[in-house]
Backbone bond lengths (Angstrom), bond angles and torsions (degrees), N, CA, C in turn:
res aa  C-N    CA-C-N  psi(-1)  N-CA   C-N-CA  omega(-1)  CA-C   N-CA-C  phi
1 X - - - 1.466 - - 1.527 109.92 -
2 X 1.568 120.22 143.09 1.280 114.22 -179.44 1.394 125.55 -73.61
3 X 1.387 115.38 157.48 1.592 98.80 173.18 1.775 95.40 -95.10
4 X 1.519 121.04 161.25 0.911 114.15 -176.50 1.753 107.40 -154.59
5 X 1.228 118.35 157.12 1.148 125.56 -167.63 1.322 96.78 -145.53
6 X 1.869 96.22 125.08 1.713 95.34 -167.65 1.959 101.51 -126.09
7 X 1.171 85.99 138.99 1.741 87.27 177.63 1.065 118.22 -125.36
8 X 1.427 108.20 -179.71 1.410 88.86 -146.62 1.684 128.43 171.61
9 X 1.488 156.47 59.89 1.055 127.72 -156.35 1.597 126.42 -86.53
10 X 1.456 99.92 -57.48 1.723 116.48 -161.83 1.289 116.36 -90.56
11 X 1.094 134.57 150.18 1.383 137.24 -158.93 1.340 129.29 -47.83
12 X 1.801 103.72 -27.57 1.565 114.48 161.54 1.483 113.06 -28.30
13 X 1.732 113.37 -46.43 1.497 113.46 -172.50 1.144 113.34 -93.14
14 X 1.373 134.01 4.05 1.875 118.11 173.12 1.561 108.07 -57.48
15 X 0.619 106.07 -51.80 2.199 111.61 -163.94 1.749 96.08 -70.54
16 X 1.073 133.74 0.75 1.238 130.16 -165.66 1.931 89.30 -114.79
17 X 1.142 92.45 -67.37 2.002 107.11 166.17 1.582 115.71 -36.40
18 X 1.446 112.27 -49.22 1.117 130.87 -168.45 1.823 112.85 -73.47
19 X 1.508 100.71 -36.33 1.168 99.69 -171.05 1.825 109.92 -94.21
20 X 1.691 96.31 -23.39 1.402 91.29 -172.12 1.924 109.70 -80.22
21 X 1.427 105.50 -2.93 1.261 115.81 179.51 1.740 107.74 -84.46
22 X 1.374 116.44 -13.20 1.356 89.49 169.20 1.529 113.90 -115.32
23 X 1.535 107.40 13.69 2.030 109.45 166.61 1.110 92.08 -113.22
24 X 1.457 152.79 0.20 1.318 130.88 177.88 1.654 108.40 -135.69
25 X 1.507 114.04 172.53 0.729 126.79 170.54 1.879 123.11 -86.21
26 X 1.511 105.18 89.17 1.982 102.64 -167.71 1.594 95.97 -89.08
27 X 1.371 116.24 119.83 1.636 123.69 -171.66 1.729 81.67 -87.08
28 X 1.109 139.65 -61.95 1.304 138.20 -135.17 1.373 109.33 -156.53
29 X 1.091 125.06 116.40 1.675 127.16 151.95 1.829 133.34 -79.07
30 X 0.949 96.05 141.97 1.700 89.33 179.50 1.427 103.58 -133.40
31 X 1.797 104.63 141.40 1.225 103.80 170.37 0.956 110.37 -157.91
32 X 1.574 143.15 -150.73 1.287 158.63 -161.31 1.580 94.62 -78.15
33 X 1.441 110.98 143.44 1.495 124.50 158.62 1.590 99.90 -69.50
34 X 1.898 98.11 147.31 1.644 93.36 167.82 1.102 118.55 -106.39
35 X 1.402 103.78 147.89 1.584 141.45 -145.76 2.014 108.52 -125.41
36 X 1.359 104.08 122.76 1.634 115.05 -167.76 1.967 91.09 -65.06
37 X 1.175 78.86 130.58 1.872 89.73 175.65 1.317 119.57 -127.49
38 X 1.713 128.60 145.05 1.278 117.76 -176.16 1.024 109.66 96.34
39 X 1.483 108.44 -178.19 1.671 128.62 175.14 1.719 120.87 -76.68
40 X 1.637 95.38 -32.15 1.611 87.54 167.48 1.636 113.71 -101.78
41 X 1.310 119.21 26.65 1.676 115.07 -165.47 1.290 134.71 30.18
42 X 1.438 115.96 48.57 1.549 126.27 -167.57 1.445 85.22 -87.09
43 X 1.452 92.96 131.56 1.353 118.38 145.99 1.460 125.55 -39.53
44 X 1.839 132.27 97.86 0.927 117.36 -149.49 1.698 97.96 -139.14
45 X 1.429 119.02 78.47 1.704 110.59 175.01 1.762 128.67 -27.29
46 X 1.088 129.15 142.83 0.930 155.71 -164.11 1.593 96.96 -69.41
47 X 1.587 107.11 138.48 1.851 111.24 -177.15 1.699 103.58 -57.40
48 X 1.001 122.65 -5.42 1.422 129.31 -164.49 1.453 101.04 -83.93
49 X 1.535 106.31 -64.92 1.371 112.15 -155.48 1.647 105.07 -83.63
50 X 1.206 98.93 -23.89 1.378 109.34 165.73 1.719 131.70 -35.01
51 X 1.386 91.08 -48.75 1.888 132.38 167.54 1.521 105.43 -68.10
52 X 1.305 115.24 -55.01 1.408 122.81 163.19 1.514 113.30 -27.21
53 X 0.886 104.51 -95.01 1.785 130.55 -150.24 1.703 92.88 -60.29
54 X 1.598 113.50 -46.86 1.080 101.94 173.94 1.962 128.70 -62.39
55 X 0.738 93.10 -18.02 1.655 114.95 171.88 1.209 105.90 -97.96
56 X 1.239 138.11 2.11 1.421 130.35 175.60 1.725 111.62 47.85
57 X 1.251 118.17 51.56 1.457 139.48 174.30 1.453 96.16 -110.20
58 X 2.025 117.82 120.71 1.294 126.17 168.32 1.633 119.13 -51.49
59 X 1.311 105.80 122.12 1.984 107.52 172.02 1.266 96.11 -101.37
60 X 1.627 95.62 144.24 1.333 117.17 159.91 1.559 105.58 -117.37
61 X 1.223 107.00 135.96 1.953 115.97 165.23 1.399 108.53 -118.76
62 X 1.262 124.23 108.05 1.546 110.21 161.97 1.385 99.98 -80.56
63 X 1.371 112.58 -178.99 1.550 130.96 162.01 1.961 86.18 -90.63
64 X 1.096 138.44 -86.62 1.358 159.49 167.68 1.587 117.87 -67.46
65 X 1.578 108.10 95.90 1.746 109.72 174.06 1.908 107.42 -55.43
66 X 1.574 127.40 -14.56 1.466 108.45 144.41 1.640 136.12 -61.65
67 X 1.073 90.97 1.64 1.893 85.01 -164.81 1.362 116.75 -65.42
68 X 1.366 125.00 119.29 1.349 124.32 -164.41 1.762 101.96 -51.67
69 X 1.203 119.02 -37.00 1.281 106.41 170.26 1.001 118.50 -97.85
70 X 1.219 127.27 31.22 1.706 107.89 137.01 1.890 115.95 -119.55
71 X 1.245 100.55 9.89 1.303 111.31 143.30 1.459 134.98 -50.80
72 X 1.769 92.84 -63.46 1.704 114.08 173.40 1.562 102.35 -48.53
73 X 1.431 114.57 -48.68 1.110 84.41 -162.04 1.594 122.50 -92.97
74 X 1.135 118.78 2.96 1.848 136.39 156.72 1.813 100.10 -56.16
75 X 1.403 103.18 -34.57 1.235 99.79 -173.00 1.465 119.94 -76.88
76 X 1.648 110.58 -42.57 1.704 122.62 165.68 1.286 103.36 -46.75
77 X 1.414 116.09 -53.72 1.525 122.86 -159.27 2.102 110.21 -64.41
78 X 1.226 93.90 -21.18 1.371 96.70 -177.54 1.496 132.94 28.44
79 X 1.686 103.89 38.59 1.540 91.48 174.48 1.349 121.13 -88.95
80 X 1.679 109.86 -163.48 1.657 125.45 -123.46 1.633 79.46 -108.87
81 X 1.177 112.17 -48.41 1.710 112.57 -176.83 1.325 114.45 -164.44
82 X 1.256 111.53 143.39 1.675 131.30 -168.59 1.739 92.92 -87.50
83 X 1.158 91.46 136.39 1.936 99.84 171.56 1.743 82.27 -125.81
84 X 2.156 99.19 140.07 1.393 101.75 174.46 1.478 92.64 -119.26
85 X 1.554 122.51 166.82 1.549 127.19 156.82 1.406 98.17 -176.31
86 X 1.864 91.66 127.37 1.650 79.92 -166.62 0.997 137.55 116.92
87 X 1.143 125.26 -44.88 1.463 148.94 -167.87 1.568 142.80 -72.85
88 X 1.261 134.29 165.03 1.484 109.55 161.75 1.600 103.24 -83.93
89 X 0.900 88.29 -175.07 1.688 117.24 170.12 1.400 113.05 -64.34
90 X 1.300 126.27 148.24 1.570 129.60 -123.61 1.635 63.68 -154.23
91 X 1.916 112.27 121.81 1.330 117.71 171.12 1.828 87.34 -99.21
92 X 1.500 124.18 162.18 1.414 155.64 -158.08 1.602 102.01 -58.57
93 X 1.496 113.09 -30.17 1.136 113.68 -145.73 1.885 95.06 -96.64
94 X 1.378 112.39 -17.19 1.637 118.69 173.79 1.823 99.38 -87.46
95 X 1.447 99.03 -52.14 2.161 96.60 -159.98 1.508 98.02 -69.70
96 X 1.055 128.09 -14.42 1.533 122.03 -170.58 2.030 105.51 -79.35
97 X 1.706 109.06 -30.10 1.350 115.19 -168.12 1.369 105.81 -35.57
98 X 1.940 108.38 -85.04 0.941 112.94 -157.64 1.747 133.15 -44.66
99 X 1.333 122.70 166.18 1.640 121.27 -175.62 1.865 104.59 -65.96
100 X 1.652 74.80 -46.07 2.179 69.02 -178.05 1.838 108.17 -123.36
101 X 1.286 91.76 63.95 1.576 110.51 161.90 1.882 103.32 51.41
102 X 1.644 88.26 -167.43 1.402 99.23 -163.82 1.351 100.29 -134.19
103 X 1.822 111.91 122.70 1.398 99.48 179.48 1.617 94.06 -111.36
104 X 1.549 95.46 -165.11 1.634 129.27 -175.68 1.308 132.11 -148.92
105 X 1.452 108.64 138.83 1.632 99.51 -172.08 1.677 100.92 -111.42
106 X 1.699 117.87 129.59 0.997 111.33 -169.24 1.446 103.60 -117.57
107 X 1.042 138.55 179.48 1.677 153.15 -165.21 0.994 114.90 -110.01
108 X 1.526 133.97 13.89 1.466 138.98 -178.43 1.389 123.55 -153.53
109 X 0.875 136.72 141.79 1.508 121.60 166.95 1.516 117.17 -74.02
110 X 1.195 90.45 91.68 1.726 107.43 153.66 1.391 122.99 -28.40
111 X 1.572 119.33 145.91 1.396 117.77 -26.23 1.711 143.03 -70.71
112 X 1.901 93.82 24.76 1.347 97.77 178.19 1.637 117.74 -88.33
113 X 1.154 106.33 174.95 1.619 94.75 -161.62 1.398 114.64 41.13
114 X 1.454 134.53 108.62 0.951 130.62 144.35 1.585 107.31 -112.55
115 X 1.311 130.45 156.15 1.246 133.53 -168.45 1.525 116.50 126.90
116 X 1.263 114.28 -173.55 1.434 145.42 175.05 1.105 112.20 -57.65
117 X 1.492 116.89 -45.15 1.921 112.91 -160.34 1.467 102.61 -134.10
118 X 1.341 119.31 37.58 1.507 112.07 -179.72 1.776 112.18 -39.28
119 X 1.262 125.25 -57.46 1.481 109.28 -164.47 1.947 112.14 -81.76
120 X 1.677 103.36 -2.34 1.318 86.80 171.01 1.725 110.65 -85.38
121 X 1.229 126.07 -32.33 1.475 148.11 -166.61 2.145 92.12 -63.05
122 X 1.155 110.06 -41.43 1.895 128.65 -154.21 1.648 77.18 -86.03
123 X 1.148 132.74 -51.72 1.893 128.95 169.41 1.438 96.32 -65.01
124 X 1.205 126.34 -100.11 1.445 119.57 -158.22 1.891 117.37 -28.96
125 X 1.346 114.14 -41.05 1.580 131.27 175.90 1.450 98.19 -51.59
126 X 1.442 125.38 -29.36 1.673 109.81 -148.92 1.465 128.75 55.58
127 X 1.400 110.91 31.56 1.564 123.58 155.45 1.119 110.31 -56.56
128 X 1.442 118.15 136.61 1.382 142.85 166.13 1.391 116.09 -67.15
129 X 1.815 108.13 -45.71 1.316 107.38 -159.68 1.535 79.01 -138.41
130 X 1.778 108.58 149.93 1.591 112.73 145.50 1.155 112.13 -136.45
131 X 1.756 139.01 -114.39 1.407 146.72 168.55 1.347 88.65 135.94
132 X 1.964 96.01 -149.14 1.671 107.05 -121.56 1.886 79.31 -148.41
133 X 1.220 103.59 147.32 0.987 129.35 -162.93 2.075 123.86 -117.91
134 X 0.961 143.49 90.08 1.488 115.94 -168.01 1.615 115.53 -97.81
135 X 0.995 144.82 94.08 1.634 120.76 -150.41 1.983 104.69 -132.88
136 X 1.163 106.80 169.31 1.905 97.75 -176.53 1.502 89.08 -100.75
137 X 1.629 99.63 129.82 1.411 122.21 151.70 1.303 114.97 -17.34
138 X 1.560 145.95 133.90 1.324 146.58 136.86 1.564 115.60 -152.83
139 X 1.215 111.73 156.93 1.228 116.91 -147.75 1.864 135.28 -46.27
140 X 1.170 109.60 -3.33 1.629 130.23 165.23 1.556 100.47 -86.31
141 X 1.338 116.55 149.11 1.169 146.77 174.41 2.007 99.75 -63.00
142 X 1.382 126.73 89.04 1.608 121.74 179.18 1.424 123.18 54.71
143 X 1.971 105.37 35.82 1.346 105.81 160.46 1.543 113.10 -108.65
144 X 1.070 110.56 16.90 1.609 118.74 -164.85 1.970 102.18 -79.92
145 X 1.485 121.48 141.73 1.178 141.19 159.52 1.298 107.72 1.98
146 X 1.310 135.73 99.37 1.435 133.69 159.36 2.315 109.32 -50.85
147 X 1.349 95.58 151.07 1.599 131.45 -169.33 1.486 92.59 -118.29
148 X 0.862 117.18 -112.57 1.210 141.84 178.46 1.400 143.13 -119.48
149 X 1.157 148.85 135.56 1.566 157.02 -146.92 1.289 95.02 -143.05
150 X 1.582 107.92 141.16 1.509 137.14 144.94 1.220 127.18 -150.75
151 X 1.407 113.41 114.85 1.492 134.24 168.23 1.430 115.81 -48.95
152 X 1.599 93.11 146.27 1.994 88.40 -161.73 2.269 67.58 -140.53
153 X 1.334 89.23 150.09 1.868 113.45 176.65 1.719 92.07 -92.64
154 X 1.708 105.24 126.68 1.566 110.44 157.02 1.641 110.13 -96.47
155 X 1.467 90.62 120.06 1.663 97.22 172.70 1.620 138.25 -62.42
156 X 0.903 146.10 137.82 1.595 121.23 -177.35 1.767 114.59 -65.68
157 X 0.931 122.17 -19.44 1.909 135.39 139.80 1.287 112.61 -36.50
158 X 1.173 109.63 -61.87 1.448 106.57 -157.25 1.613 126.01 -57.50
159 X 1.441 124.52 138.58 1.584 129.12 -169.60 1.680 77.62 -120.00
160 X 1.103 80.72 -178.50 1.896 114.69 -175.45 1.553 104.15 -72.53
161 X 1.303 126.96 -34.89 1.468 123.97 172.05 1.884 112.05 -61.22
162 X 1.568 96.28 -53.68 1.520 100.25 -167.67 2.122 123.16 -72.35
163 X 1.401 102.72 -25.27 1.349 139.38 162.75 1.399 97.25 -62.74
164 X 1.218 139.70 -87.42 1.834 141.87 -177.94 1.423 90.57 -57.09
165 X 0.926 162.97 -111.08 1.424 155.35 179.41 1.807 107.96 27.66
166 X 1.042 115.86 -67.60 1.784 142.98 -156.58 1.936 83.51 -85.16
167 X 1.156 99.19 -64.75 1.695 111.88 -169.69 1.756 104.90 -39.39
168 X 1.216 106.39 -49.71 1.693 119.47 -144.59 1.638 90.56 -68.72
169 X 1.487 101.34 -61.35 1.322 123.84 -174.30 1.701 122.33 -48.25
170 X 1.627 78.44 -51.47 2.135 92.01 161.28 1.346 97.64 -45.51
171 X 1.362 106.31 -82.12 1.448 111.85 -153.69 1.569 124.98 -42.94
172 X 1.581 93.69 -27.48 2.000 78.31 179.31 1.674 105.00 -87.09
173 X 1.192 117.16 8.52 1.597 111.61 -177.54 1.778 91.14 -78.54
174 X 1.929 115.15 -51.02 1.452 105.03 -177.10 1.017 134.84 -86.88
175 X 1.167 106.29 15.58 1.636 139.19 -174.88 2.126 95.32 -96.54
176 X 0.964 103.96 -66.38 1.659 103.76 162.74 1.484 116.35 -37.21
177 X 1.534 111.02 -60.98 1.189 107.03 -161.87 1.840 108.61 -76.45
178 X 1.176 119.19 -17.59 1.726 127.19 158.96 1.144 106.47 -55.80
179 X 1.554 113.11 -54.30 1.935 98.27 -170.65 1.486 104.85 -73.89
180 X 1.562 122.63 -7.71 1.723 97.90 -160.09 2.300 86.76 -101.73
181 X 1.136 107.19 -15.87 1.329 114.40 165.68 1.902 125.85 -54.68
182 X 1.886 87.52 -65.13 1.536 74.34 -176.81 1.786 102.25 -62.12
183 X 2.096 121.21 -59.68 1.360 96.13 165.59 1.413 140.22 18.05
184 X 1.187 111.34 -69.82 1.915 140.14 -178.80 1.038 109.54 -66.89
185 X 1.873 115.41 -50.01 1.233 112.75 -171.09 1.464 123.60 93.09
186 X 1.661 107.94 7.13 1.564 129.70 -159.65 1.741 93.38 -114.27
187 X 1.435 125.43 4.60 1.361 106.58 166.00 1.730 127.33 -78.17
188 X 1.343 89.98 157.58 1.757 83.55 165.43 1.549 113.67 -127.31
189 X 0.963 127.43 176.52 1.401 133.98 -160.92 1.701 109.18 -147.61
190 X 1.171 95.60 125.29 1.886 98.01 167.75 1.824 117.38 -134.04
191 X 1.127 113.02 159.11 1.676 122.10 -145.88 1.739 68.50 -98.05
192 X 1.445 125.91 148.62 1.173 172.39 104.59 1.404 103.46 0.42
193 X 1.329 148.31 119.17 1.067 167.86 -108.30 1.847 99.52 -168.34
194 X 1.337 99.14 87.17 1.528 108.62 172.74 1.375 115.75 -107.46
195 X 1.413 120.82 45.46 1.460 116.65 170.30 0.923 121.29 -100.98
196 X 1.637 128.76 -22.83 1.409 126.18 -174.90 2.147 89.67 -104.91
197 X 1.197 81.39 177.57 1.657 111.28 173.75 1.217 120.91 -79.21
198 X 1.264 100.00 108.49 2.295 112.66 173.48 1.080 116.08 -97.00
199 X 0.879 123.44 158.70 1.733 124.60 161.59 1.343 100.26 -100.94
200 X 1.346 91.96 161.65 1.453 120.17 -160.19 1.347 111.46 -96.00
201 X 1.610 119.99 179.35 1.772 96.96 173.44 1.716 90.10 -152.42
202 X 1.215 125.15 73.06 1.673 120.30 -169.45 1.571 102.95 -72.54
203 X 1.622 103.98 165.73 1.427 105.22 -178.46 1.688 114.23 -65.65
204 X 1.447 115.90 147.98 1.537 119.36 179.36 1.594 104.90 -65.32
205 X 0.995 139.95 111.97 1.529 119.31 136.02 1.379 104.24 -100.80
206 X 1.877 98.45 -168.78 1.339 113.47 -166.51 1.617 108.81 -67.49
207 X 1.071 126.29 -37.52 1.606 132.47 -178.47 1.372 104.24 -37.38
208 X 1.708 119.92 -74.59 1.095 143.20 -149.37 1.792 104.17 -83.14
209 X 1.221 107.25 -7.87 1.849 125.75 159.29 1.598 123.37 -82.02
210 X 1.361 121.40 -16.93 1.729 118.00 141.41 1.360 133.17 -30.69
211 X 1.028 114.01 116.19 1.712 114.28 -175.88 1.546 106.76 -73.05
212 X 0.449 122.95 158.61 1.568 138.59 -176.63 1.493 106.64 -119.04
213 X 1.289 150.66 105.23 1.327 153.88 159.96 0.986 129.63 -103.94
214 X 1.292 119.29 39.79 1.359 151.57 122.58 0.985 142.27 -42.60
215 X 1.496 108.57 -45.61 1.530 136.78 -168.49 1.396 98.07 -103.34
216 X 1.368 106.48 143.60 1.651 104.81 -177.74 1.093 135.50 -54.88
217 X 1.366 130.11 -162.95 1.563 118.50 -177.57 1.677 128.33 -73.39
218 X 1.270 98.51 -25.26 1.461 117.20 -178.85 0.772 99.42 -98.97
219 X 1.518 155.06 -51.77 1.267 125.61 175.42 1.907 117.38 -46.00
220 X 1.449 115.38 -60.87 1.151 128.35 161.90 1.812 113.15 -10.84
221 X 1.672 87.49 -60.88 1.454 86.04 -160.78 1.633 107.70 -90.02
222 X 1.103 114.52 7.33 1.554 130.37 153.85 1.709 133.71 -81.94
223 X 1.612 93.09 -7.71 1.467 94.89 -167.97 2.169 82.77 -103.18
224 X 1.427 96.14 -18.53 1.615 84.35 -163.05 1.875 107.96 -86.93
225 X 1.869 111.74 -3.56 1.116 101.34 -165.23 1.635 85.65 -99.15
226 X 1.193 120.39 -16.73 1.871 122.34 -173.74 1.385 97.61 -59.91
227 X 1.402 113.42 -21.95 1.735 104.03 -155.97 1.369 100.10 -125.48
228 X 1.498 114.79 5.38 1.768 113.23 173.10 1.639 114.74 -84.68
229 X 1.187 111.00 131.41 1.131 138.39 18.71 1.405 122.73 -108.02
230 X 1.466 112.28 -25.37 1.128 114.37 170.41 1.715 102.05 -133.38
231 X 1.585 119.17 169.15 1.539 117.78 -17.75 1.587 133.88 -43.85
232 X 1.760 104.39 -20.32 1.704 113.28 -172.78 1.544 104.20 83.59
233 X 1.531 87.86 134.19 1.598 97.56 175.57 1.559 99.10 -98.02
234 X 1.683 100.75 155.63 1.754 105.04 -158.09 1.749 99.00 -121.01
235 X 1.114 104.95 172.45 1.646 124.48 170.19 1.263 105.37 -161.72
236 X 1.170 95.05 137.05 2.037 108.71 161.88 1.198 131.83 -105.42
237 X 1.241 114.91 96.66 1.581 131.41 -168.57 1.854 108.85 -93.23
238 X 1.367 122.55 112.13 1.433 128.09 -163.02 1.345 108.37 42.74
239 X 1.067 141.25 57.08 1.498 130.50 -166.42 1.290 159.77 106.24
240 X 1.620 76.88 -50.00 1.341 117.80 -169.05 1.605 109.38 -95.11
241 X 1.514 134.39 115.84 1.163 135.80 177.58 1.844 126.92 -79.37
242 X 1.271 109.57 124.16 1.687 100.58 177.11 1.141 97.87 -143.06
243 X 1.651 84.41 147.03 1.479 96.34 -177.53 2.001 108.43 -96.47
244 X 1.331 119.52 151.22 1.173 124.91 -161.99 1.501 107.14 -110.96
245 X 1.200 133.26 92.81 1.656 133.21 -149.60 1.692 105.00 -111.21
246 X 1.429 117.63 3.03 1.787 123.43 170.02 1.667 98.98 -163.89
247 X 1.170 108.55 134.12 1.099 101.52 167.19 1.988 90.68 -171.29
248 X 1.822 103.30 161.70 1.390 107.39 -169.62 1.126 105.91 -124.06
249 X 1.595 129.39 155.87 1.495 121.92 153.92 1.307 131.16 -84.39
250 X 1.361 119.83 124.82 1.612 108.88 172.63 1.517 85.45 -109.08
251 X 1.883 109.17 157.16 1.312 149.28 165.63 1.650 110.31 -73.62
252 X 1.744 119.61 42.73 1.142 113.28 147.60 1.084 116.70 -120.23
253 X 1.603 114.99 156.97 1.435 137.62 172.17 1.813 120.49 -97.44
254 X 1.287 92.10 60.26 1.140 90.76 173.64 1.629 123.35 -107.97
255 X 1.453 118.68 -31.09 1.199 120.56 177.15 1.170 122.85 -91.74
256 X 1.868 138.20 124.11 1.641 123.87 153.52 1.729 110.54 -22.02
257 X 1.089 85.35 151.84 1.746 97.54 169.37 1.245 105.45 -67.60
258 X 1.601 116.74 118.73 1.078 143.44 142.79 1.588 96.24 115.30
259 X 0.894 109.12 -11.47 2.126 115.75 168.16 1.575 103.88 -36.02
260 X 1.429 113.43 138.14 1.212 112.80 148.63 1.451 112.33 -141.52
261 X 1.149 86.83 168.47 1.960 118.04 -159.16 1.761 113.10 -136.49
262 X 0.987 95.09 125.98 1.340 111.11 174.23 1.690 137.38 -140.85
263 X 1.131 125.63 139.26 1.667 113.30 168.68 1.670 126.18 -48.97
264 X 1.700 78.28 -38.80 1.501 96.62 -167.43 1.749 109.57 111.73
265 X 1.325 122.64 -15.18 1.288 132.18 -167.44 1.646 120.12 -134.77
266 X 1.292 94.29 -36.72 1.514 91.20 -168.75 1.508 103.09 -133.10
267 X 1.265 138.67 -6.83 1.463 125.51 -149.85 1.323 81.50 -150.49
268 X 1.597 116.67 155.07 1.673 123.51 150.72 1.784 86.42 -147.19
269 X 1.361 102.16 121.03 1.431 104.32 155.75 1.750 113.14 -116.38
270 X 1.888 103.22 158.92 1.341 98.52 176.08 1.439 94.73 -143.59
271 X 1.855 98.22 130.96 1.684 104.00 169.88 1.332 129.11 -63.07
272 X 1.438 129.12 157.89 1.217 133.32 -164.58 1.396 94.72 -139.64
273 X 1.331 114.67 -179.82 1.087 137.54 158.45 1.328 155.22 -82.29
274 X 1.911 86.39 33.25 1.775 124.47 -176.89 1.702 87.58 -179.97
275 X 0.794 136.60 94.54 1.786 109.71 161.07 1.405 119.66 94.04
276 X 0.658 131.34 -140.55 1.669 130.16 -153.97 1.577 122.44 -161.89
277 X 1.101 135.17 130.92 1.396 117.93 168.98 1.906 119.41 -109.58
278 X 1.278 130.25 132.81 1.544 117.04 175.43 1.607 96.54 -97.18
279 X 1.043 76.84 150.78 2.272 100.33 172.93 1.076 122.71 -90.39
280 X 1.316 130.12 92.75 1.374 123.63 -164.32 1.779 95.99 -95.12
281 X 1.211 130.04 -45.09 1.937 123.81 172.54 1.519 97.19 -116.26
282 X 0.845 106.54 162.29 1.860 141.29 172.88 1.502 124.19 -155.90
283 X 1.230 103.34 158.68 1.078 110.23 -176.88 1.900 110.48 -147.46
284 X 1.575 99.88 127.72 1.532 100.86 -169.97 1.436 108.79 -102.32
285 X 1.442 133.42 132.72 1.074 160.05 169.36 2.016 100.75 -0.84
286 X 1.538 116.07 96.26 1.495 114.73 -167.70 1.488 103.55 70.74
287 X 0.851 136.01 -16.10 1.561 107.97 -179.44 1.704 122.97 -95.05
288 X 1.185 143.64 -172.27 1.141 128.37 151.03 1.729 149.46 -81.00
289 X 0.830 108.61 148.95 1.987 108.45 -178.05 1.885 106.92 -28.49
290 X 1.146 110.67 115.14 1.174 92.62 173.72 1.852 88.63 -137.27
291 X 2.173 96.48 178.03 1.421 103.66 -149.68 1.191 71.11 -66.45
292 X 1.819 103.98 -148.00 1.139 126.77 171.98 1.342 120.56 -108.69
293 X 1.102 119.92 -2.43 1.496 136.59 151.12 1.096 116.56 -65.43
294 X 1.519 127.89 -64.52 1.255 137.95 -172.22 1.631 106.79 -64.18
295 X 1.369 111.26 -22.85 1.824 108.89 179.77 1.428 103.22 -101.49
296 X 1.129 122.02 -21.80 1.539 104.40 152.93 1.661 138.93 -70.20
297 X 1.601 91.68 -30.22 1.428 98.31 167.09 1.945 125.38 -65.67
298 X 1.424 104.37 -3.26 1.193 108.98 -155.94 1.834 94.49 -138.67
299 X 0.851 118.10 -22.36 1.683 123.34 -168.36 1.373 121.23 -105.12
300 X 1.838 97.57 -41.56 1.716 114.15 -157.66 1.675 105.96 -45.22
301 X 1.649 116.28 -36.66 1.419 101.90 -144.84 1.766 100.81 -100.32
302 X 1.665 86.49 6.82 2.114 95.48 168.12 1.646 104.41 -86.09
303 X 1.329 99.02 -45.85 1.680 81.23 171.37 1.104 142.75 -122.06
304 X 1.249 112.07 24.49 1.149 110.24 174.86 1.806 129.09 -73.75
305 X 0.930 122.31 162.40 1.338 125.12 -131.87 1.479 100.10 -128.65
């Protein structure tokens, strides 16, 4: 049985952790130091280690994946292969340890999307289709040797919760079947094909979470389901910032770009730059998601226009 060392932070990787912990042997997990979160800054461990401790699986946290001691101790630990999902970036001096390298499970089919936010970028794009990727670590950020691939269908439903949902769960099934492969010794591997043009998938911050209402309705309403529920795509209406966490396109031309319209009770529409979008949740600056009833009953007469 292998020894294995799995890394790892955000919830994408429990079901991958979870599953490879009961066909393999996981000596040690590593993940994120914990970090005060929220309004009261509680100290709040990582979905990873969380899985850990409760399973009585060893964590490691560096502050720095150089730290000679937490080197040493990758080095005591001497396992067979590093499984990543999740993670930061793995400097040369950790992915190089193991005997049979260090792979990764990624959220896209490689080499498209490479980056930080593949399945929010595969929503905002209006991709049809994305999947999951298994490939060995080497020194570029997700240009390393493809494992294995599987294509996953994007629904016209689907937001960023329900998409990572399907993804996470996929992934530790082909994430299993990589570790019980190389194991065997029955994998194969192919080099990444960088001649044509990919899109990219950079990390979300708040900047790059502005709606744009410019762009037509579907795009619009594609950039707001990539980023639902959180971080949330935002607008500033008199001032006041909200973030827009569901919303649909209808094929009318009734509003200037960026116009909105309302009953006052039941409807908020806003023009785009093809069509229209309605607001079915929102969310106002600190407060919580509310319908669109309930934020009109309580909001309409701050912003309306």
């Amino acid at each position: 049985m292998l020894k294995i060392v799995f890394m790892g932070t955000a919830d994408f990787a429990v079901p991958s952790l979870q599953l490879l912990s009961k066909n393999h042997n996981i000596v040690a997990v590593v993940t994120a130091t914990d970090k005060p979160q929220g309004r009261g800054n509680k100290i709040i461990p990582s979905a990873v280690k969380k899985f850990a401790i409760e399973n009585k699986i060893r964590v490691l946290q560096p502050e720095k994946l150089r730290e000679e001691s937490f080197l040493k101790e990758l080095d005591d630990i001497n396992a067979d292969l590093y499984v990543v999902a999740a993670f930061r970036m793995l400097p040369k001096c950790v992915w190089e340890k193991p005997r049979l390298g260090t792979i990764n499970l990624h959220a896209s089919l490689l080499p498209d999307y490479r980056g930080a936010a593949p399945i929010n970028w595969a929503l905002i794009n209006g991709e049809k289709k994305t999947g999951l990727t298994t490939f060995f670590i080497d020194e570029k950020i997700d240009t390393g040797k493809i494992i294995l691939q599987t294509e996953e269908k994007i629904f016209n439903v689907d937001t960023f919760e329900t998409l990572h949902t399907r993804l996470k769960n996929k992934g530790a099934r082909l994430l299993l079947e990589t570790v019980n492969k190389i194991e065997n010794g029955t994998y194969n591997i192919k080099e990444q094909d960088f001649s044509l043009q990919y899109n990219s998938a950079p990390k979300i911050n708040q900047e790059n979470c502005k709606i744009d209402f410019t762009k037509t309705a579907d795009e619009v309403f594609n950039f707001i389901r990539g980023l639902s529920h959180e971080p949330g795509a935002w607008m500033v209406i008199n001032g006041i910032r909200f973030k827009i966490k569901m919303a649909f396109p209808i094929n009318l031309h009734i509003l200037n770009i960026g116009q909105i319209a309302s009953d006052g009770k039941n409807f908020l529409y806003i023009g785009t730059g093809n069509g229209i979008i309605t607001v079915y949740l929102i969310q106002p600056e600190g407060k919580k998601t509310m319908k669109i009833k309930q934020f009109l009953a309580g909001y309409w007469s701050k912003v309306k226009t």
